[in-house]
Biopython code that builds the backbone (N, CA, C, O; Angstrom):
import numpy as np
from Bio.PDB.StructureBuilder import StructureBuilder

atoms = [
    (1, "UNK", "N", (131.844, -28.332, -7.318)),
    (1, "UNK", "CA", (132.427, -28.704, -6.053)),
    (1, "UNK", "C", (132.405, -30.211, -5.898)),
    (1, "UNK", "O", (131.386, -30.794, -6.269)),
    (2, "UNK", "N", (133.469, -30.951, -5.364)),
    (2, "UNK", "CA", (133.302, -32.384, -4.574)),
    (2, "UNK", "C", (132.166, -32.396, -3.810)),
    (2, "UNK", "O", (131.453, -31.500, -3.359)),
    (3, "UNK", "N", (132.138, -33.778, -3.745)),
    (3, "UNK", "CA", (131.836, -33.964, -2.338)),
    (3, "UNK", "C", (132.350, -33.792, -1.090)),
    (3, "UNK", "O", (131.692, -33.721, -0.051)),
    (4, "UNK", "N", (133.578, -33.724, -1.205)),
    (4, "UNK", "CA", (134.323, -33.285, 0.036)),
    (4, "UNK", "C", (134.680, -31.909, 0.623)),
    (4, "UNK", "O", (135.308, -31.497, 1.598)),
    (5, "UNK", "N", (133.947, -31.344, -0.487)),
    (5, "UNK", "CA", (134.177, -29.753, -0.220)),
    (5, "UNK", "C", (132.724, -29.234, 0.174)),
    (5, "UNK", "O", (132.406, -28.064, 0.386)),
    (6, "UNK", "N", (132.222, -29.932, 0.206)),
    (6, "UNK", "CA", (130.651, -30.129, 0.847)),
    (6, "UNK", "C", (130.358, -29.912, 2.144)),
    (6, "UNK", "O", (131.347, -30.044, 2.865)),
    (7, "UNK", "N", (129.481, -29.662, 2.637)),
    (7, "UNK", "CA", (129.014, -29.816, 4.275)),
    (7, "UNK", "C", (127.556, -29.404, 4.174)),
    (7, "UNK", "O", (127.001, -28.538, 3.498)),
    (8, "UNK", "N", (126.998, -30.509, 5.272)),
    (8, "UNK", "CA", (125.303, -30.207, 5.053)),
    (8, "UNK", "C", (125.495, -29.029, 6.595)),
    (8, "UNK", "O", (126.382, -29.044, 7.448)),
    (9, "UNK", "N", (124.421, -28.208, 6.480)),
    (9, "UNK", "CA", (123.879, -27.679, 7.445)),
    (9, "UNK", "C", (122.506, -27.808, 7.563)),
    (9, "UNK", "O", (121.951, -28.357, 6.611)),
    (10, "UNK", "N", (121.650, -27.357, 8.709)),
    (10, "UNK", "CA", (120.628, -27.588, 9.191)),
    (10, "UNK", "C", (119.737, -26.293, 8.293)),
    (10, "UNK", "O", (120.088, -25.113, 8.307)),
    (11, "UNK", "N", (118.469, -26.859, 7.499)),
    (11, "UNK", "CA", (117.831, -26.071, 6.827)),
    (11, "UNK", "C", (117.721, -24.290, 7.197)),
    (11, "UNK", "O", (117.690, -23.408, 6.339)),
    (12, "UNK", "N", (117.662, -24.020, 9.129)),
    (12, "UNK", "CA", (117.199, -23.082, 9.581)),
    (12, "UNK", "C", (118.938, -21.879, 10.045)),
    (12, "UNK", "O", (119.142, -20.744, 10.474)),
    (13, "UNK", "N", (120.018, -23.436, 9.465)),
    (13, "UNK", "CA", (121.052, -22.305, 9.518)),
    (13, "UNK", "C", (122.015, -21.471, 8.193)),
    (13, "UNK", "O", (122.820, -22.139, 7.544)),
    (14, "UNK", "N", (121.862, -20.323, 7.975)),
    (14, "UNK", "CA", (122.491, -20.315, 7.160)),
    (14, "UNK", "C", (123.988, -20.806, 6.051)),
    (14, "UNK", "O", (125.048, -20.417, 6.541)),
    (15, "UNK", "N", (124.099, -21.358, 5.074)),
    (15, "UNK", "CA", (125.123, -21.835, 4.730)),
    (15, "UNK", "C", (126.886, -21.389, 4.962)),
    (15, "UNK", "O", (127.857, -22.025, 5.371)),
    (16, "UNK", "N", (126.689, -19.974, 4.468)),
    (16, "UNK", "CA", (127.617, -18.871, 4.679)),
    (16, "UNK", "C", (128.029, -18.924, 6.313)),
    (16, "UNK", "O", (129.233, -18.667, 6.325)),
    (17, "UNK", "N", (127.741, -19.061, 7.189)),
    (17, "UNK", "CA", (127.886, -19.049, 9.070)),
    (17, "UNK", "C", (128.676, -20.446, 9.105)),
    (17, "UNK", "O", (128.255, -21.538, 8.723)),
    (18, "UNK", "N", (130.225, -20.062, 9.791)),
    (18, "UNK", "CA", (130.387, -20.888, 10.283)),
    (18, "UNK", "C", (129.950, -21.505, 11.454)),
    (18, "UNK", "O", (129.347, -20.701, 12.165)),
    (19, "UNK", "N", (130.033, -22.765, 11.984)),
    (19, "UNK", "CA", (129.664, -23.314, 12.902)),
    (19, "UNK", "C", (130.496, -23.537, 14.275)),
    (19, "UNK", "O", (131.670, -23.890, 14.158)),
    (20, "UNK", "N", (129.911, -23.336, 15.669)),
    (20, "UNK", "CA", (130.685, -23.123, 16.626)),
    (20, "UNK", "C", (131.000, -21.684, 16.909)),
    (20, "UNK", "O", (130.205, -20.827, 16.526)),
    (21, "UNK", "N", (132.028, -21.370, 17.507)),
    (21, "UNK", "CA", (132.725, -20.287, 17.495)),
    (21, "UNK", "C", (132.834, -19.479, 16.608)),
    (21, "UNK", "O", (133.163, -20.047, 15.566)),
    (22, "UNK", "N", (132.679, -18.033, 16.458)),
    (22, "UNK", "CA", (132.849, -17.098, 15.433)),
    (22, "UNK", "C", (133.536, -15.669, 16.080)),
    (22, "UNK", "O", (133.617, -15.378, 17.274)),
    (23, "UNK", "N", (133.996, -14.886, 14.924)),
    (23, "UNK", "CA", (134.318, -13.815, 15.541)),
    (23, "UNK", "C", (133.130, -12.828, 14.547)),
    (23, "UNK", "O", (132.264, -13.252, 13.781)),
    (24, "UNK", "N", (133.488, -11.346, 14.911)),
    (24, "UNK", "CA", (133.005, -10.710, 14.146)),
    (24, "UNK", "C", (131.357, -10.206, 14.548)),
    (24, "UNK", "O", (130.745, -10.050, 15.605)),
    (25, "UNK", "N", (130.994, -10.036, 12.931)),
    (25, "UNK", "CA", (129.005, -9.452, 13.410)),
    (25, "UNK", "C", (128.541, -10.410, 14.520)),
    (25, "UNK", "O", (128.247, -10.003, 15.644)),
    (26, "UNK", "N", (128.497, -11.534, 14.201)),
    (26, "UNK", "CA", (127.490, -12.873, 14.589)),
    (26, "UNK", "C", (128.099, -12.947, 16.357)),
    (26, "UNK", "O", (127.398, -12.918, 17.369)),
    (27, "UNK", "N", (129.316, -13.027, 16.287)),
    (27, "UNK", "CA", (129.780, -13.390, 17.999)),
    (27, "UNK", "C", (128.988, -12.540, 18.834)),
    (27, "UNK", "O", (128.372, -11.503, 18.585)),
    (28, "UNK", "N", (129.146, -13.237, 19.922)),
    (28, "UNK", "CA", (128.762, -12.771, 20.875)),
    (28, "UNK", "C", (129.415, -11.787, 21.864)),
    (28, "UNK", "O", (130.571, -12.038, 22.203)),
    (29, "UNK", "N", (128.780, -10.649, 22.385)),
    (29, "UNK", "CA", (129.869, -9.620, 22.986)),
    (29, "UNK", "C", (131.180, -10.340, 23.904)),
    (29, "UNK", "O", (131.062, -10.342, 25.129)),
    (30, "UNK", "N", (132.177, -10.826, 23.398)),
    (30, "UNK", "CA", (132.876, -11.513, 25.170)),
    (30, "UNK", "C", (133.574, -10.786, 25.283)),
    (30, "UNK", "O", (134.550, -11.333, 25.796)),
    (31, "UNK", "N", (133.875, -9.199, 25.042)),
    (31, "UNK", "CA", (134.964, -8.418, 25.937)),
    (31, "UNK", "C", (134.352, -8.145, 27.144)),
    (31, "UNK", "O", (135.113, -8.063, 28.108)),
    (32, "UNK", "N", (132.633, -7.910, 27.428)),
    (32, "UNK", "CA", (132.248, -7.704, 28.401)),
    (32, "UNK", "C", (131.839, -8.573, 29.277)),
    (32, "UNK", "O", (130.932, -9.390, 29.116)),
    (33, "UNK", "N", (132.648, -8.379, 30.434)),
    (33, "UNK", "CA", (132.917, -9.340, 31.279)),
    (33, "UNK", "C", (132.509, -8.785, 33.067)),
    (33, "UNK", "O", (133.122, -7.839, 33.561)),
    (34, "UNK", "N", (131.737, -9.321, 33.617)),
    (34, "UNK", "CA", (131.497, -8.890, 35.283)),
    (34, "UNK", "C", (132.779, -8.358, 35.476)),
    (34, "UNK", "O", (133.536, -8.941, 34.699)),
    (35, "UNK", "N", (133.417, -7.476, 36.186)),
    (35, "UNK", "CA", (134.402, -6.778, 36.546)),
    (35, "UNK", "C", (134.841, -7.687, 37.681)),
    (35, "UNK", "O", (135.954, -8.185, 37.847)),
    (36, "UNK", "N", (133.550, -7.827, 38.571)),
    (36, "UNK", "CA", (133.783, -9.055, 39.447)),
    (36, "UNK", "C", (134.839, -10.521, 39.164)),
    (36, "UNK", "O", (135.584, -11.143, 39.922)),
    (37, "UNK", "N", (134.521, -10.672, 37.867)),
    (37, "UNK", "CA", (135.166, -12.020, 37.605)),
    (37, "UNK", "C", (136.268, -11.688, 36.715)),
    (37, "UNK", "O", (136.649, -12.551, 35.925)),
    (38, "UNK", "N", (136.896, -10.411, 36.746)),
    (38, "UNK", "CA", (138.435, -10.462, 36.081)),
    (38, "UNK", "C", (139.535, -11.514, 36.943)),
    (38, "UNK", "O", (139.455, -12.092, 38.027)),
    (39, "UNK", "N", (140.478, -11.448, 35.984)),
    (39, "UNK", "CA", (141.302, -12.058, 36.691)),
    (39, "UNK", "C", (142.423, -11.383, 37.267)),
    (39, "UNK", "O", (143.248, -11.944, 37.988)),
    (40, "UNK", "N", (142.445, -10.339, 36.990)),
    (40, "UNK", "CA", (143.423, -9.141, 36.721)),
    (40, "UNK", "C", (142.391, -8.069, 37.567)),
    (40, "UNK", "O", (142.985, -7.034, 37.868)),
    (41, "UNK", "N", (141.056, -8.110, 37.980)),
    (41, "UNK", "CA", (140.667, -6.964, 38.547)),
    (41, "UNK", "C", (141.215, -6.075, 39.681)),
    (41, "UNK", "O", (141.096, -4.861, 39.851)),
    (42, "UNK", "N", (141.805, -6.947, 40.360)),
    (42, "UNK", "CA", (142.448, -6.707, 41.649)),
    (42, "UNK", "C", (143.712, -6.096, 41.273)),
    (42, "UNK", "O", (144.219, -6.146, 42.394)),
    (43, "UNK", "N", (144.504, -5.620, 40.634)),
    (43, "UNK", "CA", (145.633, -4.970, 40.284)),
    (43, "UNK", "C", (144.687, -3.674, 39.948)),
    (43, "UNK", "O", (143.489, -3.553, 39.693)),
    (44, "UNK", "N", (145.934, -2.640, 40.082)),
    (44, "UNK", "CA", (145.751, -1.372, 40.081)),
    (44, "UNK", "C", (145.022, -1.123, 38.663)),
    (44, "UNK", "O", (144.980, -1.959, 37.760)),
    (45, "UNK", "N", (144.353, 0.405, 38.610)),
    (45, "UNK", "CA", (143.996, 0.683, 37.344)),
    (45, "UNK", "C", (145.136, 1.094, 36.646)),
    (45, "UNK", "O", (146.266, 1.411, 37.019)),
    (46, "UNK", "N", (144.395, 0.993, 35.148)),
    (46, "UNK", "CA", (145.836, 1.581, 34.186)),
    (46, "UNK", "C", (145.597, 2.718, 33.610)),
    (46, "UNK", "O", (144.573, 3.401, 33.578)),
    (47, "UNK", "N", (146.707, 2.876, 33.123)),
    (47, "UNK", "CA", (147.336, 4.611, 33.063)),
    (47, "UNK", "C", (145.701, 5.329, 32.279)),
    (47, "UNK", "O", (145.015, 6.264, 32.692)),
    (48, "UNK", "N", (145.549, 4.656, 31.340)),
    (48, "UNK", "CA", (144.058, 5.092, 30.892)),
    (48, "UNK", "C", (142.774, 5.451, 31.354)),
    (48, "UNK", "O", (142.094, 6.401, 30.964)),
    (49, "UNK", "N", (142.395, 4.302, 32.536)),
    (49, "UNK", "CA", (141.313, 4.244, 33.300)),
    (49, "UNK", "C", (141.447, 5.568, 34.555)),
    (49, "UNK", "O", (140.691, 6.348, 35.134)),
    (50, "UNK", "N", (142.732, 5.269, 34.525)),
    (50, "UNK", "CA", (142.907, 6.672, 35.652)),
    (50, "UNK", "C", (142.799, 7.904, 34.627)),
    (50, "UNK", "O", (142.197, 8.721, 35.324)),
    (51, "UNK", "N", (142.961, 8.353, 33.731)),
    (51, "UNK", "CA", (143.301, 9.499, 32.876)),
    (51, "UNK", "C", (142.041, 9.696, 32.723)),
    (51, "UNK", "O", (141.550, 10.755, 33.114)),
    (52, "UNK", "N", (141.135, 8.550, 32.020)),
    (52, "UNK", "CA", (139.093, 8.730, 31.369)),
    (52, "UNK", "C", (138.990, 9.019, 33.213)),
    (52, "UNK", "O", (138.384, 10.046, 33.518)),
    (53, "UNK", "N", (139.323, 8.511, 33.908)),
    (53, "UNK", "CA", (138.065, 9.018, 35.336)),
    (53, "UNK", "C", (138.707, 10.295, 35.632)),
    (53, "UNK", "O", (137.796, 11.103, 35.810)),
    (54, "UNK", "N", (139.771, 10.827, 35.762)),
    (54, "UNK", "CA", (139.787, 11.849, 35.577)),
    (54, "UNK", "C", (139.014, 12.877, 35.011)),
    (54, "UNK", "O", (138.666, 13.992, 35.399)),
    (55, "UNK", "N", (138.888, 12.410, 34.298)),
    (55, "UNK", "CA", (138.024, 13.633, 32.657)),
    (55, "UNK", "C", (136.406, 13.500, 33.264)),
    (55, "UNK", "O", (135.647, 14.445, 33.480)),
    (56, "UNK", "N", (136.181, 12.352, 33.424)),
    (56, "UNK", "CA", (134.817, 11.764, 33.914)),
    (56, "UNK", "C", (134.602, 12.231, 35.130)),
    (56, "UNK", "O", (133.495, 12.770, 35.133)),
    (57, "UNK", "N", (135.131, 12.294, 36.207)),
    (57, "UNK", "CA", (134.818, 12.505, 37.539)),
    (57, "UNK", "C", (135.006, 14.179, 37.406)),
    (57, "UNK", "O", (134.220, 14.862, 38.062)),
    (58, "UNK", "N", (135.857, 14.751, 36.713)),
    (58, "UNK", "CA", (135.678, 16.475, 36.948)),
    (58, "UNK", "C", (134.016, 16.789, 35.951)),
    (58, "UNK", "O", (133.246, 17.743, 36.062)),
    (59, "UNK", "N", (133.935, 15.728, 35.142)),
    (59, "UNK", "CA", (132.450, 16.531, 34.443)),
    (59, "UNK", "C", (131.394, 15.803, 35.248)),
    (59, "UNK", "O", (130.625, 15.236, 34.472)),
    (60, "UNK", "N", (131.068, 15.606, 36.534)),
    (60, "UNK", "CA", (130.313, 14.958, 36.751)),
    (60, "UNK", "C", (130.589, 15.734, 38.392)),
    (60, "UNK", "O", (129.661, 15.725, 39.201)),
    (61, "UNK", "N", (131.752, 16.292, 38.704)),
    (61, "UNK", "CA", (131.529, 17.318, 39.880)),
    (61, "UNK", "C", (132.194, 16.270, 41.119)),
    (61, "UNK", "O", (132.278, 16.767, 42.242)),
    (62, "UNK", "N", (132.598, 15.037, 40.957)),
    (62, "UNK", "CA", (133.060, 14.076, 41.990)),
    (62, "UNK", "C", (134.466, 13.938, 42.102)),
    (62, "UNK", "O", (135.273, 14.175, 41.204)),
    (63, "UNK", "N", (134.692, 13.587, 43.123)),
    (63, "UNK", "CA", (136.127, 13.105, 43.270)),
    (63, "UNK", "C", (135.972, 11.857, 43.778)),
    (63, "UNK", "O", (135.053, 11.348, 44.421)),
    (64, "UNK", "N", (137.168, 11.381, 43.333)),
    (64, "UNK", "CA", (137.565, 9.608, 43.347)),
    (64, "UNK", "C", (139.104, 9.379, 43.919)),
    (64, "UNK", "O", (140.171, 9.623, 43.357)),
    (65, "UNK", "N", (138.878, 8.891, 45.073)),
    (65, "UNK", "CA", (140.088, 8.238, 45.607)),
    (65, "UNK", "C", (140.923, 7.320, 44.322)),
    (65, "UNK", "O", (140.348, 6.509, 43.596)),
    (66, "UNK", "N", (142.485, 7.687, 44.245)),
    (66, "UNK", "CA", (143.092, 7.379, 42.813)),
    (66, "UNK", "C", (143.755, 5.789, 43.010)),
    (66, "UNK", "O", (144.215, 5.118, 42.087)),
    (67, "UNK", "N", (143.672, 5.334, 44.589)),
    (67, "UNK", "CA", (144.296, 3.917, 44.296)),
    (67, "UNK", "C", (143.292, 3.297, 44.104)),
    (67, "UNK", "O", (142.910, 2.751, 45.139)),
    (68, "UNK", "N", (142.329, 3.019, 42.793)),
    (68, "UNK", "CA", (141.228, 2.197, 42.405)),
    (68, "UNK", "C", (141.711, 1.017, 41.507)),
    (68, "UNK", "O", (142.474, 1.271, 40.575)),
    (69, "UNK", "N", (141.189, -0.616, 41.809)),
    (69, "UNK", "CA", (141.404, -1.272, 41.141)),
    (69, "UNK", "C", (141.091, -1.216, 39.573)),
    (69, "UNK", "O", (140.447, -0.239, 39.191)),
    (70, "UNK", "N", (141.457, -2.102, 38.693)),
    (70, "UNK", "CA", (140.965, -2.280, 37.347)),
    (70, "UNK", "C", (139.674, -2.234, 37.571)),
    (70, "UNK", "O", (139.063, -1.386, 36.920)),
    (71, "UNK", "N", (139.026, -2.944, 38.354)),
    (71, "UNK", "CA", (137.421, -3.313, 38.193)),
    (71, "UNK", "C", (136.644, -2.529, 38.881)),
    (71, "UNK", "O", (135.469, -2.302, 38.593)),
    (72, "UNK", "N", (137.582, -1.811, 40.357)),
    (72, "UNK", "CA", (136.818, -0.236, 40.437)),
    (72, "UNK", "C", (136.557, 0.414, 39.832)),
    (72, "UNK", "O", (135.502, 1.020, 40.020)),
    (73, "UNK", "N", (137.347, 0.673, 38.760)),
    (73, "UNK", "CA", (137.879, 1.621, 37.632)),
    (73, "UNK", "C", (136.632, 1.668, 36.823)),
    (73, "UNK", "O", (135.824, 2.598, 36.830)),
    (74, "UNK", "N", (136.539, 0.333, 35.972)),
    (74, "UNK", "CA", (135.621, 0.182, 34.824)),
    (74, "UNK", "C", (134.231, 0.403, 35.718)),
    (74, "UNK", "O", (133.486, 1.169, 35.107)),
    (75, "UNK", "N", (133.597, -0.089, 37.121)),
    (75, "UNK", "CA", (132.505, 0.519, 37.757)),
    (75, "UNK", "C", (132.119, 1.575, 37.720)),
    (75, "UNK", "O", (131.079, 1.960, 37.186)),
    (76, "UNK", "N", (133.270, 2.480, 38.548)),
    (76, "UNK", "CA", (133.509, 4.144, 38.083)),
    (76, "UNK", "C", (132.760, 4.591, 36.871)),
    (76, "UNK", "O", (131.622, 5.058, 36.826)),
    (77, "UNK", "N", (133.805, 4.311, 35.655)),
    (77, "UNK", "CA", (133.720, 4.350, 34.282)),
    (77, "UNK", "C", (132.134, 4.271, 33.652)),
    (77, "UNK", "O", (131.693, 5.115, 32.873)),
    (78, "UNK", "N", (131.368, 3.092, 34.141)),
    (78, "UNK", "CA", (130.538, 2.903, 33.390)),
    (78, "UNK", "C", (128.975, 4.172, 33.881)),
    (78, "UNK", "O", (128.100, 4.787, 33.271)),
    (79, "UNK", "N", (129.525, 3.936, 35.661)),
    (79, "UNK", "CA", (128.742, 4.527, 36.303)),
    (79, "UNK", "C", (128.621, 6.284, 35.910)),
    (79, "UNK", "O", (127.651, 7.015, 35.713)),
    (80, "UNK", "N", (129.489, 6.421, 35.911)),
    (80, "UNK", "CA", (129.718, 8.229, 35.024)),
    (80, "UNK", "C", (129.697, 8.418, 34.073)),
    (80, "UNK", "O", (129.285, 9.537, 33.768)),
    (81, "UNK", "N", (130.102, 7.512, 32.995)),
    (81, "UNK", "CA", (129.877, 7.693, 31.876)),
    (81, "UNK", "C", (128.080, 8.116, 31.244)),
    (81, "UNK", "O", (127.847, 8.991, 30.410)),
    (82, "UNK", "N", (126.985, 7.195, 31.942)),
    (82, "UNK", "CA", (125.950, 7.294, 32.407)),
    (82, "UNK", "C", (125.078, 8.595, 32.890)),
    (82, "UNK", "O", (123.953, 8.973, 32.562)),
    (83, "UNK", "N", (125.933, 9.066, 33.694)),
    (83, "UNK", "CA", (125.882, 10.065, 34.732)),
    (83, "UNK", "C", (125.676, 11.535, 33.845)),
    (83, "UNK", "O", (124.777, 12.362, 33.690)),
    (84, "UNK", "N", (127.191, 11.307, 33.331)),
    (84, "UNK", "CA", (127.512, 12.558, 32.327)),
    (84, "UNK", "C", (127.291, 12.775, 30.890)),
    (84, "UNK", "O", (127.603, 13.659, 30.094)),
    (85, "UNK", "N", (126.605, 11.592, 30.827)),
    (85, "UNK", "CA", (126.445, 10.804, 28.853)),
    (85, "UNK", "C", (127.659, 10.910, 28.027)),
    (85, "UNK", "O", (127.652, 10.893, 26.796)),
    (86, "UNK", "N", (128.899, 11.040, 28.913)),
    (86, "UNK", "CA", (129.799, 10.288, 27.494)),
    (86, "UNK", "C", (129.650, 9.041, 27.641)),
    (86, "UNK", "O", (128.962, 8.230, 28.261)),
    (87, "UNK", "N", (130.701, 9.117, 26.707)),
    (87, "UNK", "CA", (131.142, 7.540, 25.325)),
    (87, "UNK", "C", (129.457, 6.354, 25.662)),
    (87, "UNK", "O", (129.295, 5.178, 25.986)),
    (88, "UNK", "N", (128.587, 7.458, 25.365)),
    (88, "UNK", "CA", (127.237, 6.700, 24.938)),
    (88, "UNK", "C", (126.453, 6.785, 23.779)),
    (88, "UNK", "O", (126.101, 7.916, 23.444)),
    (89, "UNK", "N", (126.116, 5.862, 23.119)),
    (89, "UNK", "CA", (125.728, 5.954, 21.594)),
    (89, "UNK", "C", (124.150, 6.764, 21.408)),
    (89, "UNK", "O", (123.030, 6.391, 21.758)),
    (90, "UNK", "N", (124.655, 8.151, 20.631)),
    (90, "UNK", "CA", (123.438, 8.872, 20.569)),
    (90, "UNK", "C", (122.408, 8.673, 19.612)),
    (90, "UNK", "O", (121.388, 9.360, 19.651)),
]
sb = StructureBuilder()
sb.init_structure("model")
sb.init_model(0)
sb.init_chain("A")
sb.init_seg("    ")
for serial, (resi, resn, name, xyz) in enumerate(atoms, 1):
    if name == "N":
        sb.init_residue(resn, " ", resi, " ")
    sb.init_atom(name, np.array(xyz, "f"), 0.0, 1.0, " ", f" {name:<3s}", serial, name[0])
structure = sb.get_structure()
């Protein structure tokens, strides 16, 4: 290799890791996001979120008023999912 194809890193970081930003194993979760701080929360839920609370709210014995925002939605969602133990890692 050059020298220019070189780069020092810090003894305690691995060579292989890029630096800064990454995607993948190493990143950090950022799809999950406060529901609170969407930007988009305030628009209706989508065709999906209404379809899973559906499925979710009949196995869990509740009913849910259906004009729920996106970020109602995923509340709902997480809260029953919980409730009823789906889509939770066994």
């Amino acid at each position: 290799m050059t020298e220019s194809n070189m780069h020092s890193t810090p003894d305690d970081q691995p060579t292989d890791q890029p630096e800064g930003d990454v995607l993948g194993a190493d990143a950090a979760n950022t799809t999950e996001k406060d529901p609170n701080d969407w930007v988009t929360g305030d628009e209706p839920m989508t065709g999906a979120q209404r379809s899973y609370l559906d499925t979710l709210a009949r196995d869990a014995g509740e009913t849910l008023t259906a004009d729920l925002t996106k970020a109602e939605a995923s509340e709902h969602i997480d809260r029953l999912q919980e409730k009823t133990g789906r889509g939770t890692e066994s």
